[in-house]
C-alpha positions as CSV (number, residue, x, y, z in Angstrom):
1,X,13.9,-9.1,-37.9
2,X,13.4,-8.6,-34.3
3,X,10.7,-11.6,-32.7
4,X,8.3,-10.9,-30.2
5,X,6.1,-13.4,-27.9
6,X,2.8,-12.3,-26.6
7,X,2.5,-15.0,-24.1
8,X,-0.9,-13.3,-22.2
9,X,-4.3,-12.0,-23.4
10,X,-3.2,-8.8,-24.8
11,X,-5.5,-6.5,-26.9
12,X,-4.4,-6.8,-31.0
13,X,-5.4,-3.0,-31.8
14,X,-3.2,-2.2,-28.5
15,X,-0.6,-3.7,-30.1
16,X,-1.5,-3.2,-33.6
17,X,2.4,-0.4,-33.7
18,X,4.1,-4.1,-33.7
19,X,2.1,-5.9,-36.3
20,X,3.0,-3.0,-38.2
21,X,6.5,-3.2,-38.5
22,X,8.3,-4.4,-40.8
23,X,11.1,-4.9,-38.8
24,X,9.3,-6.9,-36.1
25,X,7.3,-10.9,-36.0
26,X,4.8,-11.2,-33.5
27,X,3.6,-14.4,-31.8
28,X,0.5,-14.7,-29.5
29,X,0.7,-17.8,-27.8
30,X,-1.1,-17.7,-24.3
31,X,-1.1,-20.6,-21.7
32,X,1.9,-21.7,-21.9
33,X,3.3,-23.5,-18.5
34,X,7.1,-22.4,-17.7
35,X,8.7,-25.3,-19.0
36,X,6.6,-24.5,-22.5
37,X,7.9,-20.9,-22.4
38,X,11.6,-22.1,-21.7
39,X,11.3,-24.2,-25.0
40,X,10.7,-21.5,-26.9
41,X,11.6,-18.5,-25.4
42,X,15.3,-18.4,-27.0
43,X,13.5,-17.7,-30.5
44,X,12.3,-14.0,-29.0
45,X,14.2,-10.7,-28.4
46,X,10.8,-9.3,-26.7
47,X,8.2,-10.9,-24.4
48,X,4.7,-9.3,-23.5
49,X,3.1,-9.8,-21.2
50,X,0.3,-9.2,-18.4
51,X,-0.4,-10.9,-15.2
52,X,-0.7,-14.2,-15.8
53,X,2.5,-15.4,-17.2
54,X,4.9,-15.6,-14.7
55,X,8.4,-14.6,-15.6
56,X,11.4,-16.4,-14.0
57,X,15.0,-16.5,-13.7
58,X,14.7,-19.9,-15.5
59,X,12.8,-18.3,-18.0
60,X,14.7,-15.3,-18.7
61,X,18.3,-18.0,-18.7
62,X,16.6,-19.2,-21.3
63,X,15.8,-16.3,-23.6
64,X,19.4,-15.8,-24.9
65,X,18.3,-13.2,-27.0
66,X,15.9,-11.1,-24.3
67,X,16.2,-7.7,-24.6
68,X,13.1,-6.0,-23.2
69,X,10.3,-8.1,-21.1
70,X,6.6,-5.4,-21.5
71,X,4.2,-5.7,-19.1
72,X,1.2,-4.4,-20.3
73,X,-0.1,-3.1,-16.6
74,X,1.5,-1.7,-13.3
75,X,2.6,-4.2,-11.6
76,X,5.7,-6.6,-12.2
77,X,5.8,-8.7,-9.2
78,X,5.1,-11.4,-12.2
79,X,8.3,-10.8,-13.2
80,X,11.9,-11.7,-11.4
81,X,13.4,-7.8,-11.6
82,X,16.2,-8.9,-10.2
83,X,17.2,-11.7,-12.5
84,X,15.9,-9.5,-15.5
85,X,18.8,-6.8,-14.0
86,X,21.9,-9.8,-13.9
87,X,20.4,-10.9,-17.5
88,X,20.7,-7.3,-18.8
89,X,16.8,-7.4,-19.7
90,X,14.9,-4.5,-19.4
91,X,11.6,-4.6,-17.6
92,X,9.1,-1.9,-18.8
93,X,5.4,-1.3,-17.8
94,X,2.7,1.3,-18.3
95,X,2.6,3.3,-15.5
96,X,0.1,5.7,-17.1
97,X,-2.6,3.7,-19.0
98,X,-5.0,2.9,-16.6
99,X,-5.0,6.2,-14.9
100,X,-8.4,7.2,-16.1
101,X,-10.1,4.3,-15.6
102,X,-9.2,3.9,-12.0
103,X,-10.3,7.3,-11.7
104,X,-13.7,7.1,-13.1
105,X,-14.2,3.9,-11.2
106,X,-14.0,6.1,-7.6
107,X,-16.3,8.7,-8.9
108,X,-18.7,5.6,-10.1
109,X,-18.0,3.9,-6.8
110,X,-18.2,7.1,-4.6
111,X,-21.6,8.2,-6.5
112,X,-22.9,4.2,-6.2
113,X,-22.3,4.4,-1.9
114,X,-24.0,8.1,-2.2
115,X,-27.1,7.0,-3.8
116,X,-26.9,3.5,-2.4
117,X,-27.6,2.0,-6.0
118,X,-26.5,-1.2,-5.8
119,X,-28.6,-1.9,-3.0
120,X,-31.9,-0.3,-4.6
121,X,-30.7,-1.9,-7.6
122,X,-30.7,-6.0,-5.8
123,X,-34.3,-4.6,-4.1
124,X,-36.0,-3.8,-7.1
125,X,-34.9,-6.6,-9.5
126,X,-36.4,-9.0,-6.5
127,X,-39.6,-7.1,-6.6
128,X,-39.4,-5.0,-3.8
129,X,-40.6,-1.3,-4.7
130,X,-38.9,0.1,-1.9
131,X,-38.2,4.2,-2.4
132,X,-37.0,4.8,1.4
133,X,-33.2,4.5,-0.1
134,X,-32.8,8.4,0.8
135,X,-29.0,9.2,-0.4
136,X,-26.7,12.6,0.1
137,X,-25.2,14.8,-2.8
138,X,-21.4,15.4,-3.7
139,X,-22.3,19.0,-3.7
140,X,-21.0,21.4,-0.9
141,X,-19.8,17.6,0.7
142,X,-15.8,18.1,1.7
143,X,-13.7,14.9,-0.1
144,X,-10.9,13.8,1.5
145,X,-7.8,12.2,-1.1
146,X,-5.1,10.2,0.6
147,X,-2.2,10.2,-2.1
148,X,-2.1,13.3,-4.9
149,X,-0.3,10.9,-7.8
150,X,-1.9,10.6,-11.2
151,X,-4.9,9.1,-10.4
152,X,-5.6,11.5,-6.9
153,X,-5.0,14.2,-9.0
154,X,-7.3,13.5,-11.7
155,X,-10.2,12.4,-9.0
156,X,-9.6,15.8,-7.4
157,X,-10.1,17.8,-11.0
158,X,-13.6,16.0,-11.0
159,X,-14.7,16.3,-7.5
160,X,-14.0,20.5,-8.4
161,X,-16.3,20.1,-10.7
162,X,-18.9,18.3,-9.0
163,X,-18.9,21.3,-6.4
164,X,-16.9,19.5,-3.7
165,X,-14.2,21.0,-1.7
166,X,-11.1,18.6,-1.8
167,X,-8.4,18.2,0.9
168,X,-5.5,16.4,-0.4
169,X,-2.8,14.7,1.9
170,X,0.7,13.4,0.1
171,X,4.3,13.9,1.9
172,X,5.3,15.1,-1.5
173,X,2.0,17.5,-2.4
174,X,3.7,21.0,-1.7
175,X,1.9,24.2,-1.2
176,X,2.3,25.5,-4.4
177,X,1.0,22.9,-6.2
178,X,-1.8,22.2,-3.9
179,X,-3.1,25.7,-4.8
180,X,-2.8,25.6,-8.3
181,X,-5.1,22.5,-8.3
182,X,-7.7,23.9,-5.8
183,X,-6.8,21.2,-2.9
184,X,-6.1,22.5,0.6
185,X,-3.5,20.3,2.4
186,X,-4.3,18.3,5.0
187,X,-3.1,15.5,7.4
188,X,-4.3,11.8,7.4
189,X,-6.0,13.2,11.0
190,X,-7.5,15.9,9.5
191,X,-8.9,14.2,6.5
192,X,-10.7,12.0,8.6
193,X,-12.1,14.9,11.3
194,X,-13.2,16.8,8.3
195,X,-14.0,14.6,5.1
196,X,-17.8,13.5,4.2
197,X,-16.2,10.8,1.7
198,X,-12.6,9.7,1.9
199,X,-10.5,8.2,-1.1
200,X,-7.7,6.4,-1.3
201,X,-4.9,6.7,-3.8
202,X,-1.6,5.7,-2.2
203,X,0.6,2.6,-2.7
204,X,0.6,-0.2,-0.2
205,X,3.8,0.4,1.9
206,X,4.4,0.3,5.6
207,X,3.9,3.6,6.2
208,X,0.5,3.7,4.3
209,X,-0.6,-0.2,5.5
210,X,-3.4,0.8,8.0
211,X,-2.9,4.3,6.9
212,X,-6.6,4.6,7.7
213,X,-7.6,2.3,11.1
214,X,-9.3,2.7,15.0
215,X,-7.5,6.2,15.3
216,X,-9.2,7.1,12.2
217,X,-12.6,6.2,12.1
218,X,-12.7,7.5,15.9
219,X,-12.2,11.1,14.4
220,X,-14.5,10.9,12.0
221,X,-17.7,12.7,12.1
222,X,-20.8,9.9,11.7
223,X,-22.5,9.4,8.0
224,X,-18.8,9.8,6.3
225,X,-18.2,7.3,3.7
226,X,-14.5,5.6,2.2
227,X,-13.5,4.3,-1.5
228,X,-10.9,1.9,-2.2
229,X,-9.7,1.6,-5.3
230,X,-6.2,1.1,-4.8
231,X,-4.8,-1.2,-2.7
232,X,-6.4,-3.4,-0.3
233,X,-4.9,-2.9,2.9
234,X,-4.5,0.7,3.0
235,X,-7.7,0.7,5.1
236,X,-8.4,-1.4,8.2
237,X,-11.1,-3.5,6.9
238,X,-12.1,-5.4,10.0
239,X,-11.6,-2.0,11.8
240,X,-14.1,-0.2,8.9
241,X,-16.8,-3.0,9.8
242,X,-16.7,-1.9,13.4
243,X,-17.1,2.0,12.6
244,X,-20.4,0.6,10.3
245,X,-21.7,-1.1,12.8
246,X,-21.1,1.9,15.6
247,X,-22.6,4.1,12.9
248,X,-19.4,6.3,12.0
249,X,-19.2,5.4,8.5
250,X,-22.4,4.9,6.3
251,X,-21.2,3.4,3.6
252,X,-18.2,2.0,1.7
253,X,-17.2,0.8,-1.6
254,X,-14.2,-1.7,-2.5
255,X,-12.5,-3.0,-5.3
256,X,-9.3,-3.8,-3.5
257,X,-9.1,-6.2,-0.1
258,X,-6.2,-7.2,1.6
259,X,-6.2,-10.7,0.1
260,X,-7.6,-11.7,-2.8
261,X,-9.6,-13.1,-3.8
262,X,-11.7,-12.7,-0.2
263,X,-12.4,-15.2,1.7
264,X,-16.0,-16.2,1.2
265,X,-17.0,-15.6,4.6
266,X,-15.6,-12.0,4.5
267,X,-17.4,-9.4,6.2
268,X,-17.8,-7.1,3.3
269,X,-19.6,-9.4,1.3
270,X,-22.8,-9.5,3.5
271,X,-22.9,-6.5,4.7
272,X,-25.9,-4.4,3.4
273,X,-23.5,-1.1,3.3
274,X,-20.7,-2.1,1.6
275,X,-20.9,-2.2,-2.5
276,X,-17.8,-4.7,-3.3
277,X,-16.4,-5.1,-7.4
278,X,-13.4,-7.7,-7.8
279,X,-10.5,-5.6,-8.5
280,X,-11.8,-4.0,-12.1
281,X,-9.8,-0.2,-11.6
282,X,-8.2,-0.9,-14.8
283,X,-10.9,-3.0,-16.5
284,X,-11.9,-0.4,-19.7
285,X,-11.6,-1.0,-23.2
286,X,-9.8,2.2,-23.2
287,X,-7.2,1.0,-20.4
288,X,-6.4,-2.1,-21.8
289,X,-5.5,-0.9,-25.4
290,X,-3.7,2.2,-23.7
291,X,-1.1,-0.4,-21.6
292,X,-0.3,-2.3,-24.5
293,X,-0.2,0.4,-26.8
294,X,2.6,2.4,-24.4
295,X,4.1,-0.8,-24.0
296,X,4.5,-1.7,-27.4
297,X,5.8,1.7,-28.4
298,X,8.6,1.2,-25.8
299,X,9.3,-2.3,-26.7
300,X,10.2,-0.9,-30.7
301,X,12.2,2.0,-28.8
302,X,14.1,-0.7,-26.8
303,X,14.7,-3.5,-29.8
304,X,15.8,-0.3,-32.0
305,X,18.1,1.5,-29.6
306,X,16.1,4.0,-29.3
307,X,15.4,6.2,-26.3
308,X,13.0,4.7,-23.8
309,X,11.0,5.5,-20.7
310,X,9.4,3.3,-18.0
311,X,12.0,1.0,-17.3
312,X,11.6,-0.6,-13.7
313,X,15.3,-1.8,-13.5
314,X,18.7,-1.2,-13.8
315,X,19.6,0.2,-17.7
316,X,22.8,-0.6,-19.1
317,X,26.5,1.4,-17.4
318,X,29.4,1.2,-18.6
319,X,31.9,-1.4,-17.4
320,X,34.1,1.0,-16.1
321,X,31.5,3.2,-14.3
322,X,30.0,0.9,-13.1
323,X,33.0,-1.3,-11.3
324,X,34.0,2.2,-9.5
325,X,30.1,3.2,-8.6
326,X,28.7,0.0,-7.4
327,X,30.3,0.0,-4.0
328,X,28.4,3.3,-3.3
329,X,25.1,2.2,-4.4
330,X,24.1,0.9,-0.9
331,X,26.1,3.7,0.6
332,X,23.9,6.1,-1.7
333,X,20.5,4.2,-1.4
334,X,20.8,4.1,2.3
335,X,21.7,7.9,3.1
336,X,18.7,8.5,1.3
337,X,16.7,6.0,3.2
338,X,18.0,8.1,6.5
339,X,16.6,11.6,5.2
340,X,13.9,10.2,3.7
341,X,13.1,9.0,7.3
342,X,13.7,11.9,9.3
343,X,13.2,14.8,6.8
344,X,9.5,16.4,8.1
345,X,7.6,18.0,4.5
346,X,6.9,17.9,1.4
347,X,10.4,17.5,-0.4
348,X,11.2,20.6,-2.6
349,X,15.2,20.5,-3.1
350,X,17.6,17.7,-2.9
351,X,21.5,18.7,-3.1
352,X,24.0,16.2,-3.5
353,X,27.8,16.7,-3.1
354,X,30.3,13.8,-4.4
355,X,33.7,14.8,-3.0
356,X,37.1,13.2,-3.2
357,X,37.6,9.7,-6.0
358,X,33.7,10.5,-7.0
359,X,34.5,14.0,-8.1
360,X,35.7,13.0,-11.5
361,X,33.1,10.1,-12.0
362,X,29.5,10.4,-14.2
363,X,28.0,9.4,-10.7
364,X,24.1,10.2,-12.0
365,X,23.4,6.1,-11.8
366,X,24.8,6.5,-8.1
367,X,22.2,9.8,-7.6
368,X,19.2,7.5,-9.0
369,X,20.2,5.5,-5.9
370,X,20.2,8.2,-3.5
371,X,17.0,9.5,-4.8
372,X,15.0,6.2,-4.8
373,X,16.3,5.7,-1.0
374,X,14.7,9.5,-0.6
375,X,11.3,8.5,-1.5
376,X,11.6,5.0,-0.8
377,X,9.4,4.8,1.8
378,X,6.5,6.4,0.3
379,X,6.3,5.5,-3.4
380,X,5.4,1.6,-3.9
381,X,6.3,1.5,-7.4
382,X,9.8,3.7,-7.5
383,X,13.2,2.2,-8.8
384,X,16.1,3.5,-9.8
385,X,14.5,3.7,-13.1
386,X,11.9,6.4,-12.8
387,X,13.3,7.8,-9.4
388,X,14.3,11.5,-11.0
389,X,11.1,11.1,-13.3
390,X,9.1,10.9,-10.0
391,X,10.5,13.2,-8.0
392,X,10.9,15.7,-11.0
393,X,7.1,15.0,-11.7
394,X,6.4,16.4,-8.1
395,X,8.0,19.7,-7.8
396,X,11.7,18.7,-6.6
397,X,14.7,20.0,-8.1
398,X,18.0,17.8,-8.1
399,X,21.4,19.6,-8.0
400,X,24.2,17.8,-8.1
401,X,27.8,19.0,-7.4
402,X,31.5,18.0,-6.7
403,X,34.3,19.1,-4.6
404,X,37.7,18.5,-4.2
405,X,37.1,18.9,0.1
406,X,36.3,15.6,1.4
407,X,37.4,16.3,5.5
408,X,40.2,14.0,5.3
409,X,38.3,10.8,3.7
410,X,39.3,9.2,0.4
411,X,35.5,9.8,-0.7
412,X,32.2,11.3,0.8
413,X,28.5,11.3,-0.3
414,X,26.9,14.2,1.1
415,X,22.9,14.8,0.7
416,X,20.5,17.8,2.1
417,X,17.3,17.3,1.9
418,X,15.3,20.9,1.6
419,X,12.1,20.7,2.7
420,X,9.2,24.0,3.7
421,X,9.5,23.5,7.2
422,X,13.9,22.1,7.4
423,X,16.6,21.3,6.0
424,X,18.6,17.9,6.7
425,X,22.1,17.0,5.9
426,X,23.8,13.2,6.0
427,X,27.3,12.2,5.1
428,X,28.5,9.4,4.6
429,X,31.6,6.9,3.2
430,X,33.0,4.1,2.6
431,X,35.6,2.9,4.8
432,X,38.3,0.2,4.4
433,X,37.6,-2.7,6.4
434,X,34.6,-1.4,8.1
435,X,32.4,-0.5,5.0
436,X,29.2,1.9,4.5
437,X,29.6,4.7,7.2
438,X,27.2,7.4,8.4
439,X,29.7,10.2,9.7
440,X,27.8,13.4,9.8
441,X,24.1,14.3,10.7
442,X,23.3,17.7,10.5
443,X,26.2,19.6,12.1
444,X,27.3,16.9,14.4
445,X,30.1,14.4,13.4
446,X,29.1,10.5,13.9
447,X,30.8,7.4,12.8
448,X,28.0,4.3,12.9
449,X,27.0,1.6,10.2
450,X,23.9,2.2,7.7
451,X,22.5,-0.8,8.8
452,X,19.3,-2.5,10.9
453,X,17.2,-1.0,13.5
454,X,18.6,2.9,14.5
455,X,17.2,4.8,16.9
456,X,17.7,9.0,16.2
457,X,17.8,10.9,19.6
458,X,17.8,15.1,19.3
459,X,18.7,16.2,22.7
460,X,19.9,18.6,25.2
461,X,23.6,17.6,26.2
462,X,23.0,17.5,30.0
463,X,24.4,14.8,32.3
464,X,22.9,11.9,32.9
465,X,20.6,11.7,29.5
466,X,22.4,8.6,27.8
467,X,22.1,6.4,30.9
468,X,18.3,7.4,31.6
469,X,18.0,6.8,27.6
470,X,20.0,2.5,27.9
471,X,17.8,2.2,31.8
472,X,14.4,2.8,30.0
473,X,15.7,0.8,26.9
474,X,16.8,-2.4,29.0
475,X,14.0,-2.2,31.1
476,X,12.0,-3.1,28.1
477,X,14.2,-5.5,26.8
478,X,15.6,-3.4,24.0
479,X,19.1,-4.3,23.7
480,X,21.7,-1.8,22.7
481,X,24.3,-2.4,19.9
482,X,26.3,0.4,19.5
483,X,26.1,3.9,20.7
484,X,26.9,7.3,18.9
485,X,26.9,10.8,20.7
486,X,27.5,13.8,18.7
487,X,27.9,17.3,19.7
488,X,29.1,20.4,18.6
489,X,29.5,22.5,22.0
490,X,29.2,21.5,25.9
491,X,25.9,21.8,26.9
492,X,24.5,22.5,24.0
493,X,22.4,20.5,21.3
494,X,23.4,17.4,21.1
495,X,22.7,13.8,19.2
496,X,22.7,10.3,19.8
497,X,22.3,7.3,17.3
498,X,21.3,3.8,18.6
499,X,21.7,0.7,17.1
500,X,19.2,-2.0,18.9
501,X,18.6,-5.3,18.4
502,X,15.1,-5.4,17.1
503,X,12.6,-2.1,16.5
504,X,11.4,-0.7,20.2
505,X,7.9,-0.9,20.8
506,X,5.8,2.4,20.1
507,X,4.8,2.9,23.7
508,X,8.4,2.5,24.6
509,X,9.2,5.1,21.9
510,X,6.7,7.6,23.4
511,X,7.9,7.3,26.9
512,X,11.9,8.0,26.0
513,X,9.8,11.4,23.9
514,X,8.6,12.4,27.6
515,X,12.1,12.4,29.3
516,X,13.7,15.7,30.0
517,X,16.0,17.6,27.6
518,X,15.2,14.9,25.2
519,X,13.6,17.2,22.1
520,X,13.0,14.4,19.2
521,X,12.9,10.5,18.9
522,X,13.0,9.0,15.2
523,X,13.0,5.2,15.0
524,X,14.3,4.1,11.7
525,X,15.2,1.1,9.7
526,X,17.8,0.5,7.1
């Protein structure tokens, strides 16, 4: 008889599949502080959970008999992933549930700033009968969706409907798919020249923190109007209030903010054009019973050894596998972190080549690695759980391959990243004594460490390019580390990979972009 504690507010006909078994006890027992839980949480091989409880490392110590920890939502920064991972404890949410809802809530919130009903709405109940509320129609109006996921896919299905031409703008929305859904691609730039409403549907990274600020709004054509209902800080708020006030945007509607709850002094919440709810995207009925019903099915599939989905850590390797592949995972994570960087496109093809002591390994825990360093960057939620799920789920094929040819090193990861536009290759190894190695880009040979701040410099190889390159760098205090030149013939293109001290400024970035025979800059972080 497997036990399993329901320590937050958790819908009973959600998880009605657990009450159900006969192979399974369920306890709902909410409130409880963490001393309470590590009392009791030996007794259970399952804990449930939503946002409230807050699961530890002291916690989970505790739980000798934890096998799966469910949260019934998205998010797990309630839970310590990493502790759950040393534990063996798998971590599972339900990515899925509260698609719909979130969705509906933009079109409710996009229609609501349209018609201005909230407003009308506080006017009339105060007994104002005040009809100069004079609104604008989806029809014919172009929306404009930053991030094509689940939910930007499903708000774009409706907006067709509605008569609206969509432009959609994801680094992973390809071509293809972009026509079969009706959405013509578009950059953050262009969104903003050419949307009448703008929706949001990205994570919160730092590429998409600010992914819409001054640049933005200075773009835009005046009367345009921007839904959050994602995640507060994609969106400049205190730059929004300025385009309101200049009389860019006309309206706005929030259910995210950068911290929350606000501040009671926040802008938003007196200001007469911006409608404001307090985070409800997955506040249905429908969405509640949906997480915990995915969750629960998982949690039977996990506690009967039974395939699973959703997991957001590490699943059980093999001893053996795993003692030969951990060394790489950095290695792997961070190759991918590289390409993911510099790669321009959508992703459609990622190859990876294991050469040399990996050739004769089951090295697909080590490819989740490499994948989730691809993507990294632009998916919030991706582990090296559901990195092939995601990147599957958007178009891109995965081949893997070995070889015996390994140019002389005892192993090598290679990885080419295809995209529409390129394609782009890293190497790299580990190396006695000196550890994770880059030693190829492209066709040029390198030897640096996959570590800190890099600078990427594509370049013609002319005289005199690497000291203008340190002059400008010193002059702005941006010390250099190490320094890597690679070439393949005199004169011809060449590389060079920087390792500075802290990231160089933007403007400092652009000016090195304007020197002669310099072709690309890339500043990039490991």
């Amino acid at each position: 008889m497997y036990k399993v504690l329901v320590s937050d507010p958790i819908s009973d006909m959600g998880i009605q599949m657990l009450y159900d078994a006969a192979d399974v006890e369920v306890v709902k027992q909410s409130g409880l502080s963490e001393d309470e839980l590590i009392a009791i949480i030996g007794e259970y091989d399952a804990l449930l959970v939503r946002s409230q409880t807050k699961v530890t490392e002291k916690i989970m110590n505790a739980g000798t008999k934890l096998k799966v920890i469910g949260r019934a939502g998205v998010g797990v920064d309630n839970i310590d992933l990493e502790a759950a991972t040393k534990r063996g404890i798998i971590v599972i949410n339900a990515p899925d549930g509260n698609t719909i809802a979130t969705c509906e809530l933009t079109f409710a919130m996009m229609m609501a700033t349209a018609r201005m009903i909230p407003q009308a709405y506080k006017k009339t109940v105060g007994g104002e009968w005040d009809r100069k509320f004079i609104g604008v129609e989806l029809r014919n109006k172009t929306l404009g969706i930053l991030g094509m996921g689940r939910i930007g896919s499903e708000v774009a299905k409706r907006a067709k409907v509605f008569g609206m031409e969509v432009i959609g703008y994801d680094p992973f929305l390809t071509e293809e798919r972009a026509e079969k859904m009706g959405v013509k691609l578009g950059t953050v730039n262009e969104i903003a020249a050419q949307a009448d409403f703008i929706t949001v549907h990205t994570p919160l990274t730092p590429e998409t923190r600010h992914l819409i600020s001054k640049t933005q709004f200075e773009l835009m054509k005046p009367g345009i109007r921007l839904i959050n209902c994602a995640r507060g800080g994609i969106i400049d708020e205190l730059a929004l209030v300025e385009a309101i006030d200049q009389g860019i945007v006309a309206g706005a509607a929030f259910d995210v903010f950068e911290v929350e709850p606000p501040a009671k002094d926040h802008p938003f919440l007196t200001n007469p054009k911006v409608i404001v709810t307090p985070h409800l995207g997955a506040s249905t009925i429908e969405a509640q019973e949906n997480v915990a019903i995915d969750v629960s099915e998982e949690v039977l599939h996990i506690l009967r050894n039974e395939p699973f989905k959703n997991a957001v850590n590490m699943p059980p390797v093999p001893a053996d596998v795993l003692n030969k592949l951990q060394p790489y995972f950095g290695l792997g994570e961070k190759i991918g972190s590289v390409l993911g960087q510099i790669a321009q496109g959508a992703v459609s093809e990622i190859v990876v080549n294991y050469a040399g002591d990996l050739m004769d390994v089951d090295t697909s825990p080590l490819t989740r690695y490499i994948v989730k360093g691809i993507f990294q960057n632009q998916l919030e939620s991706i582990n090296i759980i559901n990195a092939m799920h995601l990147a599957k789920s958007r178009g891109v094929n995965i081949v893997v391959q070995s070889s015996n040819a390994s140019n002389s090193f005892t192993n090598l990861v290679t990885v080419t990243v295809k995209t529409k536009q390129e394609e782009k290759t890293l190497a790299g190894t580990l190396l006695a004594g000196f550890g994770e190695r880059i030693v190829r880009i492209d066709q040029y040979p390198v030897d640096f460490a996959a570590e800190g701040n890099l600078l990427l410099i594509s370049h013609n190889d002319k005289p005199g390019i690497i000291g203008r390159v340190g002059t400008l760098l010193g002059s702005n205090q941006v010390n250099i580390a190490t320094m890597q030149v690679g070439r393949k013939v005199i004169g011809g293109s060449a590389i060079m990979v920087l390792t500075i001290d802290k990231p160089a400024p933007a403007e400092v970035l652009a000016e090195l972009t304007k020197q002669d025979e310099i072709v690309n800059v890339r500043a990039l972080t490991l």
